[in-house]
N, C-alpha and C positions, 0 to 999 in steps of 0.2 A: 814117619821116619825123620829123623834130626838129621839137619845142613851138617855137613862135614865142611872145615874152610879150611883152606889151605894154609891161613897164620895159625898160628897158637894163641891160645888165649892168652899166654902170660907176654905177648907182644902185643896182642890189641891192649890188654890191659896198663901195660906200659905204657903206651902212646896217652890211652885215654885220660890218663893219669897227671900227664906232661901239658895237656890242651885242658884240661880241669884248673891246675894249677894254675896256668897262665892267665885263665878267666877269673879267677879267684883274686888274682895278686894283683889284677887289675880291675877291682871288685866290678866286675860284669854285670847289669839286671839281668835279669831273665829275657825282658824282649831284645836285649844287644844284643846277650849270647844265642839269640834264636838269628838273630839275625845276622853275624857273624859267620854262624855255624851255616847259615842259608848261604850266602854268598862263596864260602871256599867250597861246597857243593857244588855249586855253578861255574866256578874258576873251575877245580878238575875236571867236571861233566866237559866244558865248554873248551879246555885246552887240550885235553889226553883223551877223547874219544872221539873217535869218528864221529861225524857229521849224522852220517846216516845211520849211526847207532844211538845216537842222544839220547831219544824221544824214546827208544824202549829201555834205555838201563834209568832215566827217571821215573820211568812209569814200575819199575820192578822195585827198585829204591821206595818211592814212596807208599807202594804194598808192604812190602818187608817193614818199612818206620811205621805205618799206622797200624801193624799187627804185633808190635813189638811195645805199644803203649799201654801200659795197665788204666784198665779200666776203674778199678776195680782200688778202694780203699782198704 
């Protein structure tokens, strides 16, 4: 059964689009923009969620990212 989200696509894609740019125009390696992208992870997790909920929306987070990575060439 397919996640239903509550954005639209053409608003996640917007955004995504907006923070691609940004990395781009500030030609980003690959390991910055990992490590970038790691860090505003942890600012959200670490300022907008409860304490006591952290440790299970990282752990759902990082199921969803590593099932979301093509394997596969």
């Amino acid at each position: 059964m397919p996640i239903i989200s509550k954005y639209s696509n053409e608003k996640i894609e917007n955004i995504l689009d907006e923070v691609m740019e940004v990395l781009h125009k500030n030609d980003v390696s690959v390991d910055l923009s990992l490590m970038v992208l790691g860090n505003s992870l942890t600012h959200i997790i670490n300022s907008q969620v409860p304490t006591h909920q952290r440790k299970a929306i990282a752990d759902k987070f990082v199921k969803a990212f590593s099932a979301s990575i093509n394997t596969k060439d």
